[in-house]
C-alpha positions in Angstrom: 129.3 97.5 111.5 126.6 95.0 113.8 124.5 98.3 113.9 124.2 99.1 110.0 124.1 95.2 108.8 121.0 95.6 111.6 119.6 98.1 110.3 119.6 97.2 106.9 118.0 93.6 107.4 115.4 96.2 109.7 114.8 98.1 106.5 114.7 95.6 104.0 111.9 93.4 106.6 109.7 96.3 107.0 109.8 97.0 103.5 108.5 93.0 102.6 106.3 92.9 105.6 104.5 96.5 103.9 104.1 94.9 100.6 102.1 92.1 102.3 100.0 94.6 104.0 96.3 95.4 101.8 96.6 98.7 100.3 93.6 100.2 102.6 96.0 99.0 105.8 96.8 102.5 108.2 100.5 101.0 108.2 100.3 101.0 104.0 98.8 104.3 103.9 101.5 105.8 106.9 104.9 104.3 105.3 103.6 105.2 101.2 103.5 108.9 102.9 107.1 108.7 103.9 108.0 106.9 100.9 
């Protein structure tokens, strides 16, 4: 139950901290790919 609440507030981080990133960032480019 700890393990999917984590992964979930992992998930939903990554995705806000992405957003912040500039659109010409290697991180953007690599998670828009898997996206």
């Amino acid at each position: 139950m700890y393990s999917s609440f984590f992964m979930l507030l992992l998930i939903i981080g990554f995705n806000e901290y992405n957003y912040l990133l500039p659109k010409h960032g290697l991180l953007s480019e690599h998670t828009s790919r898997l996206n």
